[in-house]
N, C-alpha and C positions, 0 to 999 in steps of 0.2 A: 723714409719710413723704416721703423726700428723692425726688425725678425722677433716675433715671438718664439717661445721654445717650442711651440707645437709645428711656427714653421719648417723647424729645424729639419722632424720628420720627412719632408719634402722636398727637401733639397736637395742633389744627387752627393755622393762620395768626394767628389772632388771637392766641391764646394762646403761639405761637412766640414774635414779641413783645415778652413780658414778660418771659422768657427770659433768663436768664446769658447762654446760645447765641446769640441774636441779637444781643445786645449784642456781644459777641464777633466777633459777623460783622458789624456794620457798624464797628466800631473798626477791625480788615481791611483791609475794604473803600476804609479812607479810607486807606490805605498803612501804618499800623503794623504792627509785629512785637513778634512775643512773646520773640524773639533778646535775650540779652544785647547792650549799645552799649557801646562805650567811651567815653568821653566828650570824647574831640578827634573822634568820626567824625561825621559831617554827612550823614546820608543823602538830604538833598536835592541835594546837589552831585553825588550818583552817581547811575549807572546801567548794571550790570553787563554787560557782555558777551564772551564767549570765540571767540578767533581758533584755530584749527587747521589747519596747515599740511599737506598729505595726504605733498608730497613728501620732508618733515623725519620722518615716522613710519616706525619700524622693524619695529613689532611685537613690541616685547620685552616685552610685560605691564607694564610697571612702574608703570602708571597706573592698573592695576587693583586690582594689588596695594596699592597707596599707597591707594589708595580705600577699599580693602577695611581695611587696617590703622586709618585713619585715623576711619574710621565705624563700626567694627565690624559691618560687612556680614557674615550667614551665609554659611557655605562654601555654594558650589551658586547663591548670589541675587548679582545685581550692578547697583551704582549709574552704572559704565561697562563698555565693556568693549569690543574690537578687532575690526572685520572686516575678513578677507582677501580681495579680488577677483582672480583671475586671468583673462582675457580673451584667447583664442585671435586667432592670423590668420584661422582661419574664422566668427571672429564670436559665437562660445560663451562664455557669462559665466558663470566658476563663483565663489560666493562659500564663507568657511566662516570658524567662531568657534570651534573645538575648546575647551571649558570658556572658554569666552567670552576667552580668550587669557589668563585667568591666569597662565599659562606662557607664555608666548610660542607663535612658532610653533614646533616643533621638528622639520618635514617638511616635506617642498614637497610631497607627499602634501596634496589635499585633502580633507577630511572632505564626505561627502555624506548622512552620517547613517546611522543603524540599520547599523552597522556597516561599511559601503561608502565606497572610499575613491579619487579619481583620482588617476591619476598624468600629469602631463600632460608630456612630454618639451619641456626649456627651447628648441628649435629652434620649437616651432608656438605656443611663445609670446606676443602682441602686447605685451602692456604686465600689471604685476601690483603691488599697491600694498595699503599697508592703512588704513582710517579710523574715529580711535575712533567711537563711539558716548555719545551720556549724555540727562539731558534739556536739550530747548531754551530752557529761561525763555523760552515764548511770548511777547513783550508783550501778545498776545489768546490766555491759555492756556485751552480747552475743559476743565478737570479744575476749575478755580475756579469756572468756570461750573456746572457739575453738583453740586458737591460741596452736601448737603442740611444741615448744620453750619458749614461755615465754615472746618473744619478746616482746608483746602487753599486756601490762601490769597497775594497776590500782596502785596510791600513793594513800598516808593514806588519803591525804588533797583532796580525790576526782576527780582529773583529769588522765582520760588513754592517757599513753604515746606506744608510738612504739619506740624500742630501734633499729636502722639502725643494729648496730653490730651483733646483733643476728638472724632478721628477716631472712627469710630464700624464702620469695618472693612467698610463697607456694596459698594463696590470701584467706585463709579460712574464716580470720578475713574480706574481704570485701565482699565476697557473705555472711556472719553470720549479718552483720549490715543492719536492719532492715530499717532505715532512710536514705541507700545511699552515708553515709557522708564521705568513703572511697573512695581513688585510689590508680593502681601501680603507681609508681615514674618511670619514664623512664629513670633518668639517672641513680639514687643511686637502682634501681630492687627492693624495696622493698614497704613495703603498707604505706601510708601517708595521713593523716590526719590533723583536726585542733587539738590545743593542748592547748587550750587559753592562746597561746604565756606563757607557764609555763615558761623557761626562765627571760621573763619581770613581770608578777605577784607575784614570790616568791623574788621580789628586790623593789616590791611596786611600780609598774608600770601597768599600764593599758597594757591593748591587742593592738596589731598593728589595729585591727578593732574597737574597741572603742577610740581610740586616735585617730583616723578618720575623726569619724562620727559630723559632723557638729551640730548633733541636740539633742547631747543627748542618742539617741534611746537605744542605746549598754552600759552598764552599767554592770561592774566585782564586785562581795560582796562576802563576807566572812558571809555565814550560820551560823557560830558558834559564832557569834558576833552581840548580840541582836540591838545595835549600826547602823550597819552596816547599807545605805542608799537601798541596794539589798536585805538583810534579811527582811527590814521591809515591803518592797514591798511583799515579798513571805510571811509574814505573816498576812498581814492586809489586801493586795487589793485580789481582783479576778483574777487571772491570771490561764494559760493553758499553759500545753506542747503537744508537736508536738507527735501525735496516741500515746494517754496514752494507749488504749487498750492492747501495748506489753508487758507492765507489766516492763519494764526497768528502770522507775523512771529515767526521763532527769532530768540533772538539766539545762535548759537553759530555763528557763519560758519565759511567753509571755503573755504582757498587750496587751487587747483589738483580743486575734487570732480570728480570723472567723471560723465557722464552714465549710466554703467552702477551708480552705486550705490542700492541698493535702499532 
């Protein structure tokens, strides 16, 4: 009788192992991927990371939608997706993602939830801007670290993938990730994520969300390559990632973030 992946969970340490499974998590572990390569790509010469400019972003959905087309994301579940801050002269920070900006925004009406909505008149204004959202390719991502399979897993070139075949739906890797950037899959059972369209990047193609975006804002570079129009942003301008506090090193920086984003 064959082991399913769920028996896996069950099995003690020694017997882990001997395992398909283990084998699988330390091949991982040493930077492979289970991703198709093309075979001019060199994934040691990479090391992916995403620039986003906060004052180049309109909020017109179209990174989401692209996202969504692009990966076949369920309606309702998102791989990125846009938030709105507006920030008063009296110091009041309202944020909102009405269907996570699918649509764009189409009110200056903010959404507060459970039906309730502000409306903040443009004179009490301070400043109001909007900044996608996705996962950060940790360089120290906490969801690899938890994952009891291997499934979720990190390549040399910096980007963590989720392998469908192995996941085992257990969701440790989505309560482990600190920024939210996880969900289940409801039809395939298992945890899903953004992936920065690795697929389309290691073939020299942009992300379904930067191929999008109208203005710019979303921008894919190669860290390892001084050249590179994203390296030089991360090493020359001032730029922020989303709660440096957790100690995870994003790589998805951010020109111009606000201290008011959550």
């Amino acid at each position: 009788m064959s082991m399913t992946r769920r028996d896996l969970l069950k099995t003690s340490t020694k017997l882990l192992v001997l395992t398909p499974a283990a084998a699988a998590f330390l091949e991982r572990s040493s930077g492979a991927s289970t991703e198709p390569m093309p075979d001019k790509y060199k994934m040691a010469d990479h090391y992916w990371a995403m620039s986003i400019d906060i004052e180049k972003c309109i909020g017109c959905g179209n990174c989401v939608r692209g996202c969504a087309a692009e990966n076949g994301v369920p309606r309702g579940y998102f791989r990125t997706w846009v938030e709105r801050y507006v920030v008063t002269k009296e110091g009041q920070v309202f944020a909102d993602t009405p269907q996570e900006a699918r649509n764009g925004f189409t009110t200056r009406r903010v959404d507060l939830g459970r039906g309730k909505y502000q409306d903040i008149p443009p004179g009490k204004i301070d400043k109001a801007f909007f900044v996608p959202k996705l996962c950060n390719q940790c360089e120290k991502p906490p969801c690899v670290q938890v994952c009891p399979v291997g499934a979720t897993y990190q390549t040399a070139d910096g980007v963590v993938l989720v392998d469908r075949k192995w996941c085992i739906g257990c969701g440790y890797c989505i309560m482990a990730c600190p920024y939210g950037m996880r969900f289940f899959h409801p039809v395939h059972h298992v945890a899903e994520k953004c992936n920065f369209c690795y697929h389309r990047i290691n073939q020299g193609m942009k992300p379904a969300c930067a191929q999008a975006c109208p203005t710019g804002a979303r921008r894919i570079g190669n860290l390892k390559d001084p050249q590179d129009p994203v390296a030089k942003v991360v090493m020359t301008q001032r730029v922020s990632v989303h709660k440096p506090e957790y100690g995870t090193n994003p790589q998805v920086y951010f020109i111009g973030l606000s201290e008011e984003v959550r």
